[in-house]
C-alpha positions as CSV (number, residue, x, y, z in Angstrom):
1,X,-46.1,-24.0,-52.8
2,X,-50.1,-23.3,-54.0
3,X,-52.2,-21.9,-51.8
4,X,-56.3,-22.6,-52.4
5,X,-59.4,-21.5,-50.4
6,X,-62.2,-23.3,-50.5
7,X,-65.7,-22.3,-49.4
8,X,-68.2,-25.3,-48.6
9,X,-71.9,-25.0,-46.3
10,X,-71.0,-27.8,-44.2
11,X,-73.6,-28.2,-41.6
12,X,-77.6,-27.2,-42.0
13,X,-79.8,-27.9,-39.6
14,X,-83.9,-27.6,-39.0
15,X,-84.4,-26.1,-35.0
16,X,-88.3,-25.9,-34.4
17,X,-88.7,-22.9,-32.9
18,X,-92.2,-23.9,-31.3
19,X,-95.5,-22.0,-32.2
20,X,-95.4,-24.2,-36.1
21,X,-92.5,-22.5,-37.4
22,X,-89.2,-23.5,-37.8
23,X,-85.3,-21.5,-38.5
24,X,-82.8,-23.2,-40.9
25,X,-79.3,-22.6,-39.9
26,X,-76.7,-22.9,-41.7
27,X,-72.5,-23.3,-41.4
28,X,-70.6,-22.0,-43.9
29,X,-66.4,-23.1,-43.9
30,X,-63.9,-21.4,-45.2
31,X,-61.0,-23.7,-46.4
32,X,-57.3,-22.7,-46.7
33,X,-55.3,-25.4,-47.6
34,X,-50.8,-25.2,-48.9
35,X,-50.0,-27.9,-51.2
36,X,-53.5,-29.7,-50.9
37,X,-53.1,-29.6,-46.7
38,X,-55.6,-27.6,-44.7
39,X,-53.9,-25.3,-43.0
40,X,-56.9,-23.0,-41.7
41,X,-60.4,-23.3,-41.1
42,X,-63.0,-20.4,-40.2
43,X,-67.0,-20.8,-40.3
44,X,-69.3,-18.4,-40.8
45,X,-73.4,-18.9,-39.9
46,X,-76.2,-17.3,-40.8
47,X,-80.1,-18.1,-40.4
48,X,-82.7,-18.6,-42.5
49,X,-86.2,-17.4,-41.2
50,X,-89.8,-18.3,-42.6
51,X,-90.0,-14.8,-44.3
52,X,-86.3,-14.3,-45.5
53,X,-85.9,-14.2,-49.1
54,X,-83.9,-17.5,-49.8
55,X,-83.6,-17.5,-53.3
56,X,-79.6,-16.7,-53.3
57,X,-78.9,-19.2,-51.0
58,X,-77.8,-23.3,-52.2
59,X,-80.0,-25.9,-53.3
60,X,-80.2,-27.2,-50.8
61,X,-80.9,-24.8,-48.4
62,X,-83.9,-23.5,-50.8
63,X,-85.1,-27.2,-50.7
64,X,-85.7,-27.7,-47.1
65,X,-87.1,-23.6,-47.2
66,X,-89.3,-24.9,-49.7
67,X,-90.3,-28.2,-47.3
68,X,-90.3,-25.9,-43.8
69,X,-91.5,-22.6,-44.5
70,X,-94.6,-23.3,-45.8
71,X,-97.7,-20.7,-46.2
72,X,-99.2,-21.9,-42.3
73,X,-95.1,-21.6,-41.1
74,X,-95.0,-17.7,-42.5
75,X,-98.5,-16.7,-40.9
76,X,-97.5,-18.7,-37.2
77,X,-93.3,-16.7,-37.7
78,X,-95.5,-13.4,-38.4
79,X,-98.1,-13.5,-35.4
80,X,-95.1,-14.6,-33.1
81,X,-92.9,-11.7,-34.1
82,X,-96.3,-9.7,-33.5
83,X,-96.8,-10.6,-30.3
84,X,-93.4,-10.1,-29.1
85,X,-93.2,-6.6,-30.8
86,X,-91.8,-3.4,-28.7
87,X,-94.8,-0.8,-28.2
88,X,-94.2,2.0,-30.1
């Protein structure tokens, strides 16, 4: 009897968040499988914003970073975090 885990980013997906920026999210699966049969599944999801560092994260995810958060996407994710800001 072999147990394996397996780790595998199974869904990404674009959401436009309005105002010219847009958040990448991203599903991560965690795999246990007995004998080659899957006997558990758990996901994990994180987001990937317009000013995150996304240099650790897949290929792929760093492509579509590259396409979406582009230099006008940073500067429209800044002044909406500005404007919704707590006073101080």
């Amino acid at each position: 009897m072999a147990l394996s885990e397996t780790t595998v980013q199974d869904k990404i997906e674009v959401v436009d968040m309005g105002g010219g920026w847009k958040v990448i999210q991203v599903r991560t699966a965690t795999v246990i499988s007995r004998d080659d049969v899957e006997i558990s599944r758990t996901f994990h999801r994180h987001t990937v914003s317009p000013t995150d560092d996304w240099s650790s994260e897949s290929t792929e995810v760093q492509a579509m970073a590259n396409l979406f958060h582009t230099a006008e996407a940073i500067s429209a994710y800044e002044a909406a975090q500005a404007a919704n800001a707590l006073p101080e």
